[in-house]
C-alpha positions as CSV (number, residue, x, y, z in Angstrom):
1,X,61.2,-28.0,-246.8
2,X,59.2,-29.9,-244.2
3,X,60.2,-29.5,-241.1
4,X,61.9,-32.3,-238.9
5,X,59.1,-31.8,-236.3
6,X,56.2,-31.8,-238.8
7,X,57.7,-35.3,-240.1
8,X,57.4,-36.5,-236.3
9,X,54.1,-36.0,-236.1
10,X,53.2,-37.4,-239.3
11,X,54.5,-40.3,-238.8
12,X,53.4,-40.3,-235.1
13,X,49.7,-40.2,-236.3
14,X,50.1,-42.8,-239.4
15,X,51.3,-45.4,-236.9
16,X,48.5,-44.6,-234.1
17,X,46.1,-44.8,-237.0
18,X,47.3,-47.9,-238.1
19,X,47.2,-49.5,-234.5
20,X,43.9,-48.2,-233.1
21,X,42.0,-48.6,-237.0
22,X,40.7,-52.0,-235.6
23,X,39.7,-51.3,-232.5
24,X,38.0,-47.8,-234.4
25,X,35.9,-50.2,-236.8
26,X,34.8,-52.5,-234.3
27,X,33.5,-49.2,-232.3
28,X,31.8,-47.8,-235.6
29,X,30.4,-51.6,-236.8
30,X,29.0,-52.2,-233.4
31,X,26.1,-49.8,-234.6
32,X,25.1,-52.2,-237.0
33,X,25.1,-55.1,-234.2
34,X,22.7,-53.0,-232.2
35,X,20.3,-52.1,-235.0
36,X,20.5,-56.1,-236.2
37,X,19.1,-57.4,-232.9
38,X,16.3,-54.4,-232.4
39,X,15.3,-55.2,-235.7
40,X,15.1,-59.2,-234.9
41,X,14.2,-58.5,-231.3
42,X,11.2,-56.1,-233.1
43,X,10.1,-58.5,-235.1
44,X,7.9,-58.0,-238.5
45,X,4.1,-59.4,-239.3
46,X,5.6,-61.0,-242.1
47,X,8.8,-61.7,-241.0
48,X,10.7,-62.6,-238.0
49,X,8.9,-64.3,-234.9
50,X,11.1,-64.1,-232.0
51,X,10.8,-67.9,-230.3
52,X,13.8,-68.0,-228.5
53,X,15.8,-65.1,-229.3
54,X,19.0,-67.1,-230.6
55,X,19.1,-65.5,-233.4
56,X,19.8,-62.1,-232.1
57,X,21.9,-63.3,-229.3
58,X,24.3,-65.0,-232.0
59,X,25.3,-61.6,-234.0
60,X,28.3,-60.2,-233.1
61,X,31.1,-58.3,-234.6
62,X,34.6,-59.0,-235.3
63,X,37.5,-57.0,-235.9
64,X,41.1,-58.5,-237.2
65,X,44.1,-57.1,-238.4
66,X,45.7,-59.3,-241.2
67,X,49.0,-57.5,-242.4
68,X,47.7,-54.2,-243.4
69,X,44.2,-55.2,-244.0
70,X,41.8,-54.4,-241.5
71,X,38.5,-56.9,-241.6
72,X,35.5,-56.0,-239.7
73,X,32.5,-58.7,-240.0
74,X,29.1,-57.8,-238.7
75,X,26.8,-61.5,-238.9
76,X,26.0,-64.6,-237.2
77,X,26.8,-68.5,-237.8
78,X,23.6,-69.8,-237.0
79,X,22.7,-71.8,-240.1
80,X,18.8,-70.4,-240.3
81,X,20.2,-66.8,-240.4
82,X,21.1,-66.6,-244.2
83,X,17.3,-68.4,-245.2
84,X,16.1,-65.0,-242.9
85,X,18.3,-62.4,-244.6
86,X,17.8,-64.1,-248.4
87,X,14.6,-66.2,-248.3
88,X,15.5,-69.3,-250.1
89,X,13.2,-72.3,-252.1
90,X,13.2,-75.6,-250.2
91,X,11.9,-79.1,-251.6
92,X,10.1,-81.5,-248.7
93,X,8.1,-84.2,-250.2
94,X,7.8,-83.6,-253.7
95,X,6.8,-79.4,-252.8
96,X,8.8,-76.8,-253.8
97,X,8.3,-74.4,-250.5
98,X,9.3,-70.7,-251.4
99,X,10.5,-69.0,-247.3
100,X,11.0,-65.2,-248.1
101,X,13.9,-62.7,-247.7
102,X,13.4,-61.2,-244.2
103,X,16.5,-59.4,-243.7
104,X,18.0,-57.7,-240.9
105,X,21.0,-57.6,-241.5
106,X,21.4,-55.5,-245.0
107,X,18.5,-53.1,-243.6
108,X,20.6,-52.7,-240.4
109,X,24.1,-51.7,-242.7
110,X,21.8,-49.4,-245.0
111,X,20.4,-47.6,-242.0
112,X,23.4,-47.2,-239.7
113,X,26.0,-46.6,-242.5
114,X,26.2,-42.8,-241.5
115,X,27.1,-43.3,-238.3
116,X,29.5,-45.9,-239.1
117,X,31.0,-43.3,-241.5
118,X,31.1,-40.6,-239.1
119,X,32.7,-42.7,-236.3
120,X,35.7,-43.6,-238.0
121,X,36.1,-40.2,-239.8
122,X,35.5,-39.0,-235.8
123,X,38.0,-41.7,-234.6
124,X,40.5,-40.4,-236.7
125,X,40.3,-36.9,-236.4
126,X,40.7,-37.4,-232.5
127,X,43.9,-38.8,-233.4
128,X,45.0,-36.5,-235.2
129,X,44.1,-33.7,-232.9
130,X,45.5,-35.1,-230.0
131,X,48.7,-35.8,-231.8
132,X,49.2,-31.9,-232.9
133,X,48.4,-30.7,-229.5
């Protein structure tokens, strides 16, 4: 039989997890924010040429709680962004004009998933040892 104190703390570390999981992602996801701009910020020879630097100053992230979904969103909503990331074919005066992929977003996620791994597995686990002191 579980004891009556054990229970407690169970349910005293679901409902913290619950309430501090977004804030949690958005910590772990803003890895992949930092590595997006360096990598526009960086620039490539065959990629991106940083004019103004709009591009990197538009990505941000976003955390949301929607019922007991948690959505965190790493991107940007300059139009030009998604032509970077997937290249794309545009016609202009009877020409067909092929723009590659230049991503920096997907490179960014591959890179820094680890972390963003470890940091919520890290958030958690503080939690959860704070709570069973």
């Amino acid at each position: 039989m579980v004891k009556r104190e054990n229970r407690d703390g169970i349910r005293r570390i679901k409902e913290r997890v619950e309430n501090e999981m977004p804030d949690i992602c958005l910590g772990a996801m803003l890895r992949v924010e930092s590595e997006a701009k360096r990598v526009v910020y960086l620039g490539h020879p065959e990629h991106l040429e940083n004019k103004s630097g709009t591009l990197g100053r538009s990505i941000t992230t976003e955390s949301e709680l929607k019922g007991r979904t948690i959505r965190t969103v790493t991107g940007t909503n300059i139009i030009y962004a998604r032509i970077h990331e997937l290249g794309d074919v545009r016609y202009k005066e009877g020409v067909n004009k092929y723009i590659p992929p230049r991503p920096y977003l997907t490179p960014s996620f591959v890179e820094k998933k680890g972390e963003v791994r470890d940091a919520m597995r890290d958030g958690i686990r503080q939690i959860i040892r704070e709570e069973s002191i």
